[in-house]
Backbone as CSV, one residue per row, in Angstrom:
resi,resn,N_x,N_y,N_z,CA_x,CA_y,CA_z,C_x,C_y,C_z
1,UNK,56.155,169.901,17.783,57.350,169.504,17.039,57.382,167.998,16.817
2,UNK,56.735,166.852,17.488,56.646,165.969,17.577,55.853,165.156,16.436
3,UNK,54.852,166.060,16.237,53.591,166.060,15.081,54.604,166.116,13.957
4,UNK,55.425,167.015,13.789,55.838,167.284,12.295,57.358,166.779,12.321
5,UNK,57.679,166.415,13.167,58.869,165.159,13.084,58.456,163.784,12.644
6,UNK,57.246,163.478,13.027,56.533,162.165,12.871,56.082,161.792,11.093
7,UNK,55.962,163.559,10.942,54.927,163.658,9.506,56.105,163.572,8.830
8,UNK,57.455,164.009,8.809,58.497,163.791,8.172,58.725,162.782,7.612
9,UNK,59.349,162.102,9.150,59.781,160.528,9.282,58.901,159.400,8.576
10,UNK,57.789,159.563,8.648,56.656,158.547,8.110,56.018,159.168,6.635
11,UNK,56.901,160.390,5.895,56.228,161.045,4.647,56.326,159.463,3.634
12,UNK,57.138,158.894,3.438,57.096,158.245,2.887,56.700,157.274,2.814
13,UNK,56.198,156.657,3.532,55.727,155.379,4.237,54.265,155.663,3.729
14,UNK,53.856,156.898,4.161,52.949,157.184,3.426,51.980,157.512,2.452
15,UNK,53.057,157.919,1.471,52.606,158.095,0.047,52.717,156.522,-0.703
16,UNK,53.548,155.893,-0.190,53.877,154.627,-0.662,52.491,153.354,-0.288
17,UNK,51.960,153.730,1.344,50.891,152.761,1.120,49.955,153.640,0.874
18,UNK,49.474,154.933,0.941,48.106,155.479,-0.245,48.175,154.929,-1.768
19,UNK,49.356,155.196,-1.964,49.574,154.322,-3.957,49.408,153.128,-4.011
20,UNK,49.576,152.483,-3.698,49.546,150.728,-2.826,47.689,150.342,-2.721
21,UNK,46.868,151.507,-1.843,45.337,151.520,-1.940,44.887,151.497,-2.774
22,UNK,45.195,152.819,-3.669,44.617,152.930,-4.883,44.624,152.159,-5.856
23,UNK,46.220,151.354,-6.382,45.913,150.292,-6.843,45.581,149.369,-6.784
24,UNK,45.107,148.760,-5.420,44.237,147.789,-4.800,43.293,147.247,-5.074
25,UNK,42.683,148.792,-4.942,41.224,149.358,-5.158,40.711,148.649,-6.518
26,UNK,41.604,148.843,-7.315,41.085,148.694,-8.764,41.767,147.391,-9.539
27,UNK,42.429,146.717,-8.755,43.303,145.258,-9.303,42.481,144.467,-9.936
28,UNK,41.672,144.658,-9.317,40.545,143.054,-9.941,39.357,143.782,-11.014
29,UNK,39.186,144.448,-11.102,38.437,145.698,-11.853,38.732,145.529,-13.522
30,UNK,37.760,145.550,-14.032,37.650,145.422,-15.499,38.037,147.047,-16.255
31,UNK,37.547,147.884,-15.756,37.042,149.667,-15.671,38.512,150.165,-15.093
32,UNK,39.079,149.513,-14.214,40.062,150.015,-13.527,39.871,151.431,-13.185
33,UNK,40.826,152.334,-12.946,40.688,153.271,-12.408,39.385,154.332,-13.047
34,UNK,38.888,154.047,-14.156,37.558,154.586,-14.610,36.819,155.116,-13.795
35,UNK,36.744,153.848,-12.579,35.739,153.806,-11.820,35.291,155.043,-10.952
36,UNK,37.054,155.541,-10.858,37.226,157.001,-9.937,36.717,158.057,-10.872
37,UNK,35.497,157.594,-12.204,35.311,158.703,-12.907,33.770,159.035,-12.863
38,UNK,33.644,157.652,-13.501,32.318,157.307,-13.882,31.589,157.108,-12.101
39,UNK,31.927,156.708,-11.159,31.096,156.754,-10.083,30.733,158.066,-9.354
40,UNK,31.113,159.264,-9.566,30.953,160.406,-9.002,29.605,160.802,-10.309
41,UNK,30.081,160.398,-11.476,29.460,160.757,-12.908,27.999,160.401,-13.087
42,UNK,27.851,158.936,-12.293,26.598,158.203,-12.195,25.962,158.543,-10.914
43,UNK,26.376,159.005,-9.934,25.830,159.332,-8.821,24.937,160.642,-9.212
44,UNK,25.790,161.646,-9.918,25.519,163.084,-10.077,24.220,163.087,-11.531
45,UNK,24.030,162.140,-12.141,23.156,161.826,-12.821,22.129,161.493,-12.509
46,UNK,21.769,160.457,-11.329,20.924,159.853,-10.591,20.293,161.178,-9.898
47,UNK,21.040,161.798,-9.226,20.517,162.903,-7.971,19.537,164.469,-9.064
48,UNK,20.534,164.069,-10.474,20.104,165.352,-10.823,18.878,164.676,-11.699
49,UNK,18.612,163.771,-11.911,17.612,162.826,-12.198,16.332,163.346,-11.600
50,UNK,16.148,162.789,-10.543,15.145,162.880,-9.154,15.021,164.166,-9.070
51,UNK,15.755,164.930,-9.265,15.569,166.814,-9.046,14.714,167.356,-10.066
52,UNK,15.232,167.035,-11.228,14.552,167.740,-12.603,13.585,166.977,-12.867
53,UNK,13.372,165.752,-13.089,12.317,165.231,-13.843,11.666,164.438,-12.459
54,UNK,11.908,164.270,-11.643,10.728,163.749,-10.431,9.952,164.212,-9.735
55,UNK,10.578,165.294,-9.154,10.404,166.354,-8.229,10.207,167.565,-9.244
56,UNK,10.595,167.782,-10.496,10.627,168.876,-10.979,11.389,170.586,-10.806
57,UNK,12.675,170.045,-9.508,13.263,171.243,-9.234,14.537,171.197,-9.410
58,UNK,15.276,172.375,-9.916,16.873,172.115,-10.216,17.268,173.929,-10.182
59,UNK,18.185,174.203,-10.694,18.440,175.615,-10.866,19.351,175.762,-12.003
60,UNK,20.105,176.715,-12.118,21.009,177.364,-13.038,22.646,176.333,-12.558
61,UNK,22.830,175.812,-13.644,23.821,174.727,-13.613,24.003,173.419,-12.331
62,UNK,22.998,173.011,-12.694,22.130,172.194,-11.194,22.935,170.698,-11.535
63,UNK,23.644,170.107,-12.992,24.543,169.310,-12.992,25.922,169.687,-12.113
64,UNK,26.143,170.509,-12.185,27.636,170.891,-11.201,27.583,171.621,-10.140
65,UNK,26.269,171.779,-9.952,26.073,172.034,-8.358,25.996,170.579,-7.625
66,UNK,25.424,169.625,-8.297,25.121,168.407,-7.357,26.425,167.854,-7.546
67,UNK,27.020,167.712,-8.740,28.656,167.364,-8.593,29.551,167.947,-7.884
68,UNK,29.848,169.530,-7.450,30.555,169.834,-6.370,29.854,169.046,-4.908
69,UNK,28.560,169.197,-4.765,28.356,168.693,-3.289,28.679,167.352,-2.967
70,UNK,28.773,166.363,-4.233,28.839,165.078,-4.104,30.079,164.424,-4.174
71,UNK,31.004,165.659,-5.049,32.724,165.659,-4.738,33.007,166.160,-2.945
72,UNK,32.743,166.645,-2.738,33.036,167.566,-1.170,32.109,166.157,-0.096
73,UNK,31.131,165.703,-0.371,30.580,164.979,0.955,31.574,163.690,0.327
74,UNK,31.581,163.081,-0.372,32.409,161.941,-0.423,33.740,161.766,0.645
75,UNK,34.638,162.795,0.243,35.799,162.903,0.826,35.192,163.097,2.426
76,UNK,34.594,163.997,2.700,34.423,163.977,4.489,33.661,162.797,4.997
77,UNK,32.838,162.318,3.849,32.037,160.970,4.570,32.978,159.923,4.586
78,UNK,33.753,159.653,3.590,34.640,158.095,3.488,35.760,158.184,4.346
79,UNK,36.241,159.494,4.810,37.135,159.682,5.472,37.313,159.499,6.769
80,UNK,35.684,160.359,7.125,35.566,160.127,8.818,35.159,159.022,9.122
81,UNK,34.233,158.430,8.795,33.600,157.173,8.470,34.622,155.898,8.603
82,UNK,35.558,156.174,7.630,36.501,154.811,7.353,37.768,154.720,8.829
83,UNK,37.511,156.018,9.268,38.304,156.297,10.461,38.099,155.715,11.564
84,UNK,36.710,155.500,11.838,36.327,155.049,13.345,36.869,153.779,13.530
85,UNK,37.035,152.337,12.716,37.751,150.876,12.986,38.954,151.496,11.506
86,UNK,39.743,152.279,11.597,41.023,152.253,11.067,42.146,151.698,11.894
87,UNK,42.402,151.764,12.944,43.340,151.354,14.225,43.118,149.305,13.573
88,UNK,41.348,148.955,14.112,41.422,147.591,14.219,42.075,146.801,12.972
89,UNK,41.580,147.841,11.560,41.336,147.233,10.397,43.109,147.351,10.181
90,UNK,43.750,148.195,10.427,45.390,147.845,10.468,46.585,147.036,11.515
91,UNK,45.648,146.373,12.389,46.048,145.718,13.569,47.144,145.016,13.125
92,UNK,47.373,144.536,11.839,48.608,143.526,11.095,49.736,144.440,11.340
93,UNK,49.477,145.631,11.182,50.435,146.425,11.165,51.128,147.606,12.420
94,UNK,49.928,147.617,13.119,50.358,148.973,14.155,50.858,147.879,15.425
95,UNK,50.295,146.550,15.446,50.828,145.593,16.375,52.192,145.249,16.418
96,UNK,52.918,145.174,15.102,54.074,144.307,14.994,55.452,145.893,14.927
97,UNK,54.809,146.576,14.835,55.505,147.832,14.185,54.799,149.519,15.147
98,UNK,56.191,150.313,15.199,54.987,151.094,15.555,54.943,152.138,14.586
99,UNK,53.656,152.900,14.146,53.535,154.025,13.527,52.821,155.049,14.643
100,UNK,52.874,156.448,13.854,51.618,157.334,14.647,50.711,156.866,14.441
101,UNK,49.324,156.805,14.790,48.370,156.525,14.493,47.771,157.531,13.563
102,UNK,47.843,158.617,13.610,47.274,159.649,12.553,47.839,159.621,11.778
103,UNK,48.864,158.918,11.246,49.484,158.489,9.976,48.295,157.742,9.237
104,UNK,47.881,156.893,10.095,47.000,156.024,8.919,45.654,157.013,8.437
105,UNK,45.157,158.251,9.333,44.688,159.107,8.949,44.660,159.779,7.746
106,UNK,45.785,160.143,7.336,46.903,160.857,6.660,46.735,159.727,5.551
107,UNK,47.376,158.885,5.083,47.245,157.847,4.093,45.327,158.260,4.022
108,UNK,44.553,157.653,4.366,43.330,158.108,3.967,42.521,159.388,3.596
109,UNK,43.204,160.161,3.684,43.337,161.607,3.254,43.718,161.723,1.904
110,UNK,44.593,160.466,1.892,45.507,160.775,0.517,44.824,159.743,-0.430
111,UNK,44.660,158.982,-0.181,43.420,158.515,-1.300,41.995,158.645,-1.537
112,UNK,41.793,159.232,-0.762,40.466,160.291,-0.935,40.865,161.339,-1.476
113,UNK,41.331,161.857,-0.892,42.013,163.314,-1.609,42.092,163.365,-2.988
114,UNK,43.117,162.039,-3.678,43.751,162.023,-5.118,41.982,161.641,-5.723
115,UNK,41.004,161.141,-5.360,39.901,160.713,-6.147,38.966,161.657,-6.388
116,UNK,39.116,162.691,-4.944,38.512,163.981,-5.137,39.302,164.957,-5.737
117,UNK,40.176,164.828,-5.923,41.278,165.651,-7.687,40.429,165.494,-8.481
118,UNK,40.255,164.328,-9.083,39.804,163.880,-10.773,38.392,164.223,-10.257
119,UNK,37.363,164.422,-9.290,36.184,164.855,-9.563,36.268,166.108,-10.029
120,UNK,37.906,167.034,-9.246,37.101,168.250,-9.653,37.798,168.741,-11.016
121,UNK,38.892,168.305,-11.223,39.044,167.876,-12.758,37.424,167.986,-13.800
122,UNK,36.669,167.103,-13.350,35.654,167.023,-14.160,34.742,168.014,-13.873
123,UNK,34.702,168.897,-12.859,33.850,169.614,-12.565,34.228,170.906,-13.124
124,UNK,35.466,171.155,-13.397,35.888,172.209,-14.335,35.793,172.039,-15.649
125,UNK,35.593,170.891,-16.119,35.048,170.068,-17.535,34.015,170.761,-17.468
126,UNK,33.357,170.269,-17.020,31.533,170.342,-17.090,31.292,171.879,-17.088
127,UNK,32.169,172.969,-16.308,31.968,174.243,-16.283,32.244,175.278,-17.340
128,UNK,33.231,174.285,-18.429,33.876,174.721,-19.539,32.195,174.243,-20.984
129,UNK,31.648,173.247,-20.612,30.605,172.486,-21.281,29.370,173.251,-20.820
130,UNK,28.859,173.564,-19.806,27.640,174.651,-19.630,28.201,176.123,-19.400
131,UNK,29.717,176.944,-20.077,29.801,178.010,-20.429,29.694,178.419,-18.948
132,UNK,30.190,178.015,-17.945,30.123,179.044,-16.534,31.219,180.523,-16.511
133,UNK,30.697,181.236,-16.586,31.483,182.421,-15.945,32.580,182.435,-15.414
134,UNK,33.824,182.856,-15.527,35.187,182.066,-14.313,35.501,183.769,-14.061
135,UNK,35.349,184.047,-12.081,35.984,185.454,-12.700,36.936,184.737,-11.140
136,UNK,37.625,185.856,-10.561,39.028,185.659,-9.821,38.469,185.038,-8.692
137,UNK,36.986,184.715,-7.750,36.213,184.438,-7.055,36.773,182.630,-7.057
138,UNK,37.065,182.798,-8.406,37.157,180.668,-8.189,38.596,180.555,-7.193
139,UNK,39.659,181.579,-6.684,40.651,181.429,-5.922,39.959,181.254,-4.859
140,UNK,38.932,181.759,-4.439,38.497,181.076,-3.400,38.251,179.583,-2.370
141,UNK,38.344,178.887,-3.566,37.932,177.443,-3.409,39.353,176.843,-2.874
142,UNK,40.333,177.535,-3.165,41.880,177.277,-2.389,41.597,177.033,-0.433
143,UNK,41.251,177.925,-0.093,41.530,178.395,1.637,39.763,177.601,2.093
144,UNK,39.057,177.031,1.118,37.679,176.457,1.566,37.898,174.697,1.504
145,UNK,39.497,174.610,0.738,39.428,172.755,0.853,40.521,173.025,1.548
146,UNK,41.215,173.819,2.197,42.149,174.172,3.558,40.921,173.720,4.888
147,UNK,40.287,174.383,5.019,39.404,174.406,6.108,38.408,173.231,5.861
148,UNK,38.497,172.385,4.984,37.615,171.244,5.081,38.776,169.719,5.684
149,UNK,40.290,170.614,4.691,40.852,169.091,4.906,41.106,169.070,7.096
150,UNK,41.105,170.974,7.520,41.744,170.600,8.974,40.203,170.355,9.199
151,UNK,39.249,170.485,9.428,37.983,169.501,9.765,37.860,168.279,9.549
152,UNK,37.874,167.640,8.452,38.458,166.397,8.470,39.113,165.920,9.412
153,UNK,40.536,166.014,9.024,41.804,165.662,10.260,41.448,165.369,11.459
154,UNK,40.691,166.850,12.025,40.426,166.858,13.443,39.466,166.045,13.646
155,UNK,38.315,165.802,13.051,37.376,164.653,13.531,37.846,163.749,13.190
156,UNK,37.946,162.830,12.570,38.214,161.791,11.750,39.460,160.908,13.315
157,UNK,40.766,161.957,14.052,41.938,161.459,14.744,40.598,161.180,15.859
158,UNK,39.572,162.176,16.291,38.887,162.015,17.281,37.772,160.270,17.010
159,UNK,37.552,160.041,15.690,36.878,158.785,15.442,37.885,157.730,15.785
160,UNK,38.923,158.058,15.410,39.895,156.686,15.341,40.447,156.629,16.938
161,UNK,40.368,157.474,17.891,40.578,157.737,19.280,38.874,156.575,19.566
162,UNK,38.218,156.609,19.249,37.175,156.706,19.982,36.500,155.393,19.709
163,UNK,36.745,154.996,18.536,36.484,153.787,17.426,37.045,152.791,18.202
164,UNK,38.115,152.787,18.974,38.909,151.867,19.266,38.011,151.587,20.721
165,UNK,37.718,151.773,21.747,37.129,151.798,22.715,35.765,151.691,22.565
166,UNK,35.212,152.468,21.663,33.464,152.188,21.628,33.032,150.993,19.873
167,UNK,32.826,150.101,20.395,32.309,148.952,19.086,31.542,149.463,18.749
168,UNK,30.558,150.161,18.973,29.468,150.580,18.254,29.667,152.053,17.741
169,UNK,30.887,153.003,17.731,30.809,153.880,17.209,30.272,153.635,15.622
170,UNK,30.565,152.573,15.175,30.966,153.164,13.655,28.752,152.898,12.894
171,UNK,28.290,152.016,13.796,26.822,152.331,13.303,26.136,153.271,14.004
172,UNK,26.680,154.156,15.343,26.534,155.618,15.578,26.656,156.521,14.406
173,UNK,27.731,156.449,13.883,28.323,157.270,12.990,27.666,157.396,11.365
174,UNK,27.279,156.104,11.002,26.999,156.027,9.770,25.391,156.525,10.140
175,UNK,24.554,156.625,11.228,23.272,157.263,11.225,23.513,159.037,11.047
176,UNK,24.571,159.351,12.135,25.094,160.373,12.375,25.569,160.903,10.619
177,UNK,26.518,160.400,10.087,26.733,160.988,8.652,25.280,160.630,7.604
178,UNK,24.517,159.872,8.050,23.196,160.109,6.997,22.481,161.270,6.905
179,UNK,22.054,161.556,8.565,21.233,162.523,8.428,22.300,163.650,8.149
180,UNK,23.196,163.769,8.442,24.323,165.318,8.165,24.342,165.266,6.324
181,UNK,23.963,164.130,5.876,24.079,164.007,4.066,22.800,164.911,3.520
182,UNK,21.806,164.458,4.405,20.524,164.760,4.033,20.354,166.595,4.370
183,UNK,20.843,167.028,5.539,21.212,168.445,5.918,22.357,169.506,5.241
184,UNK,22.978,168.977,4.498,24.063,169.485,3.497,23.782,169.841,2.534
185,UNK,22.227,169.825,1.893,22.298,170.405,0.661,22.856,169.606,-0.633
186,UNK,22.898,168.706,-0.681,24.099,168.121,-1.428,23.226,167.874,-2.945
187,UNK,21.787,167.999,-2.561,21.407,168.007,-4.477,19.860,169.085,-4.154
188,UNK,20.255,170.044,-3.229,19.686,170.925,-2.998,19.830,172.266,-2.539
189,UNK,19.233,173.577,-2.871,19.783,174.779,-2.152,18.958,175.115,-0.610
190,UNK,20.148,175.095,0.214,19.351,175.263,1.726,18.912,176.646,1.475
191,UNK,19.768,177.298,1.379,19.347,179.177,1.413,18.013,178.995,0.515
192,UNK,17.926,177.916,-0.195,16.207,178.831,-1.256,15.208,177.552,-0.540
193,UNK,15.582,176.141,-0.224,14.381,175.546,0.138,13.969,175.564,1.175
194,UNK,14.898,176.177,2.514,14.791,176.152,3.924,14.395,177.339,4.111
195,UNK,13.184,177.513,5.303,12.940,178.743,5.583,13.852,179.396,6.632
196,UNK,14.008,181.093,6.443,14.518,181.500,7.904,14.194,180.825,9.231
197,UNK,14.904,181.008,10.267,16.042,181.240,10.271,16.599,180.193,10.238
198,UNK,16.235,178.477,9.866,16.608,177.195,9.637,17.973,177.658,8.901
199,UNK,17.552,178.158,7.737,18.376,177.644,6.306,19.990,178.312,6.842
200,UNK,19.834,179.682,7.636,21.504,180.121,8.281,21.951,179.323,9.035
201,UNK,20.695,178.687,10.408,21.682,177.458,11.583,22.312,176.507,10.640
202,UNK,21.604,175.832,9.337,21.887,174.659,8.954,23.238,174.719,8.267
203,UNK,23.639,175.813,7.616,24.638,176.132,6.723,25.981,176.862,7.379
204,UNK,25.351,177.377,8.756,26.873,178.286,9.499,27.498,176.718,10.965
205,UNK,26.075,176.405,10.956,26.525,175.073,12.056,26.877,173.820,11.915
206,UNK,26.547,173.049,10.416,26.930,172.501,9.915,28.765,172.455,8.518
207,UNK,29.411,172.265,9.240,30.516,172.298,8.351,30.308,171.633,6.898
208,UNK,30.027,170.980,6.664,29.848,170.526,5.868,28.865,171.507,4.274
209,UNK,27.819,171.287,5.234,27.192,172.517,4.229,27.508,173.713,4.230
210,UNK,28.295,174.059,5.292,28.971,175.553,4.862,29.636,175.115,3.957
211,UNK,30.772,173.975,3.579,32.088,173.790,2.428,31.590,173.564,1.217
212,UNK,30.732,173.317,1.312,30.102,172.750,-0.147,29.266,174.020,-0.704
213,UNK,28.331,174.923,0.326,27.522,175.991,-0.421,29.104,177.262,-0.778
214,UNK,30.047,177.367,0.363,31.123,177.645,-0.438,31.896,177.793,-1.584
215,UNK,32.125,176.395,-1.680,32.737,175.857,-3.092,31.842,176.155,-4.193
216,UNK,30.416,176.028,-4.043,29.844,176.430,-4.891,29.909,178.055,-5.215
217,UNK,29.476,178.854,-4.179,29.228,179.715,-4.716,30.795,180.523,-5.640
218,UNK,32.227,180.254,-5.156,33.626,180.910,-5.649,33.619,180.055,-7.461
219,UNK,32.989,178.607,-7.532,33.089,177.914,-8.694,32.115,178.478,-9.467
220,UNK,31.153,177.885,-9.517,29.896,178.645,-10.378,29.201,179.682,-10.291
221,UNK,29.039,180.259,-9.383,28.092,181.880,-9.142,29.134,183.132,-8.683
222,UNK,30.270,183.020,-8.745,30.703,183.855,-8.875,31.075,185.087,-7.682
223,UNK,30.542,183.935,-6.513,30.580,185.069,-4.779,31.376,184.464,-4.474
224,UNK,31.346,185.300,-2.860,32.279,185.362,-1.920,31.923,184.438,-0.891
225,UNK,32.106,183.765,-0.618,32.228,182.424,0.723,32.358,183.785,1.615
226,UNK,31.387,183.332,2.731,31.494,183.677,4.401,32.779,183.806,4.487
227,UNK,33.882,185.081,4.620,34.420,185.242,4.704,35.078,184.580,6.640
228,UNK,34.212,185.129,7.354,34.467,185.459,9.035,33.887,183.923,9.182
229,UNK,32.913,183.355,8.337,32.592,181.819,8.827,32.842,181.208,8.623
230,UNK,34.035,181.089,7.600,35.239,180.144,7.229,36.624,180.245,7.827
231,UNK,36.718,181.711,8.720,37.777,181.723,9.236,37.309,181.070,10.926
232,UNK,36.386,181.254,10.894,35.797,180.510,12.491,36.122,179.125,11.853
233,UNK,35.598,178.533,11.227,35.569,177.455,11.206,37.062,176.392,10.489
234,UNK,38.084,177.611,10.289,39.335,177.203,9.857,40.145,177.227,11.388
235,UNK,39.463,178.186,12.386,40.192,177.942,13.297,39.825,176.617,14.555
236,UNK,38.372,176.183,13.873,37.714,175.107,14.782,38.314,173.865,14.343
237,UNK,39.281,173.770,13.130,39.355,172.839,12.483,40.469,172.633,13.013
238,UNK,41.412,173.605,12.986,42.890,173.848,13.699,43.100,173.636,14.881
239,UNK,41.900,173.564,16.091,41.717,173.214,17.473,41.475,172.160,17.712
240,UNK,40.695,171.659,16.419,40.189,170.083,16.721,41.091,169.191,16.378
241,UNK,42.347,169.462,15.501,43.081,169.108,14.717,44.086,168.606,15.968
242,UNK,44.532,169.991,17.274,46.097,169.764,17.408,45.464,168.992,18.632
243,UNK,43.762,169.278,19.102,43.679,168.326,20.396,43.568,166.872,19.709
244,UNK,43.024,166.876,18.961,42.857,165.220,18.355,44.492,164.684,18.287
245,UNK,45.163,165.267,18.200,46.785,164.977,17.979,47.199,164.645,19.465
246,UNK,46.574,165.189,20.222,47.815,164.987,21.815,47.006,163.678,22.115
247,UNK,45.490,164.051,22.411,44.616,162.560,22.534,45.207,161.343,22.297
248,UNK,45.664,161.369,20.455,46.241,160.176,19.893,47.381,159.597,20.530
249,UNK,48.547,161.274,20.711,49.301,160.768,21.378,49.595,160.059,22.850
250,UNK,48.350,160.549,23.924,48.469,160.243,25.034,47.921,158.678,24.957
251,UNK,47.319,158.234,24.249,46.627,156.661,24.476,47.063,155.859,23.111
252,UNK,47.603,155.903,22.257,48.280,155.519,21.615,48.425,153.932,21.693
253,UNK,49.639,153.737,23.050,50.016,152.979,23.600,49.200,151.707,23.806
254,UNK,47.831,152.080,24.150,47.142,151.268,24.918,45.929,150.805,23.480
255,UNK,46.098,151.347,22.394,45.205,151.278,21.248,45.803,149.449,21.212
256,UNK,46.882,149.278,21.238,47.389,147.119,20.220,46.617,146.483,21.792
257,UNK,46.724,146.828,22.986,46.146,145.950,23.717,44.242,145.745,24.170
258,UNK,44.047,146.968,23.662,42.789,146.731,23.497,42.257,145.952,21.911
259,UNK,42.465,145.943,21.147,42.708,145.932,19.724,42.989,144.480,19.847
């Protein structure tokens, strides 16, 4: 009750400095908010680049396959990532004032979140432009960015718990999210390039590449997401979520004097 008294009390506080980021972000910017267009646009060009004409391998709508994976790892990489020195990098503020700390979580959720909107905005563009199939399967993709955002959450409160005490988490982390980039599939199919029984550990044990071969398959191909391995992993997200919450709350306190 404490959690969602907090999320109340601070709703606003919060939407107010995510809007505040975003235009930040882009103040000094010629492109201005463009940028939240064209950089997912140029990434997904580059990757599908190197696939088709370098390497010579791609598949059946292999532009919006690498654009869903590269919409979906963005948000979990910038998120968890930006989490581990979030406490230090707001010290102006959690010092003089107090907030929850998973508030500032929450604000970074929300401007990631709104940037991963307009990707997939465009990714339903692009699906309307290579003629994809839409049958009732794309409701799927509802209850698969449910179970990515409580994965998120839950790691991300556990980085910013942990960030604060260990200095070196955050170049732990950025090795740690490379190789998990490179294991995700993200401009590749694990199920066709990985052999048994690799290609199931990599895709049922890895969250990540489970959300993304997900999303793919309810958007463009027309299946069913792991039904039982999205509900495991909606409930791992939900565990990691409410312990990362008491954590925050029990040391909280002691985050401005270390800091």
């Amino acid at each position: 009750m404490r959690f969602f008294n907090d999320i109340k009390k601070y709703w606003s506080y919060t939407v107010r400095s995510a809007k505040a980021e975003l235009k930040s972000e882009v103040a000094s910017s010629y492109l201005s908010w463009l940028w939240w267009i064209l950089d997912p646009l140029l990434f997904m060009m580059v990757y599908t680049f190197i696939a088709v004409i370098v390497f010579e391998k791609g598949g059946k709508y292999f532009p919006i396959f690498v654009f869903i994976g590269l919409t979906m790892w963005n948000f979990f990489n910038t998120v968890i990532l930006g989490s581990v020195k979030i406490v230090k990098n707001n010290s102006a503020t959690v010092s003089k004032v107090y907030i929850p700390k998973f508030i500032l979580v929450i604000k970074r959720m929300m401007v990631n979140g709104f940037k991963m909107a307009i990707s997939f905005i465009l990714v339903f563009i692009l699906m309307g432009i290579y003629r994809v199939p839409v049958s009732y399967h794309i409701l799927y993709i509802f209850p698969v960015l449910v179970v990515m955002m409580l994965v998120t959450f839950g790691v991300s409160n556990l980085m910013l718990h942990f960030g604060v005490f260990v200095e070196d988490l955050r170049n732990v982390m950025t090795v740690v999210m490379r190789l998990c980039f490179y294991m995700s599939g993200i401009f590749y199919s694990i199920s066709e390039r990985v052999p048994e029984p690799y290609n199931r550990i990599m895709q049922q044990l890895n969250p990540a590449a489970f959300l993304i071969d997900s999303a793919r398959q309810s958007l463009i191909y027309s299946g069913t997401p792991a039904r039982k391995v999205l509900l495991v992993w909606g409930v791992v997200g939900l565990i990691l979520s409410v312990l990362s919450i008491k954590v925050v709350y029990k040391y909280e306190n002691s985050y401005v004097k270390v800091i």
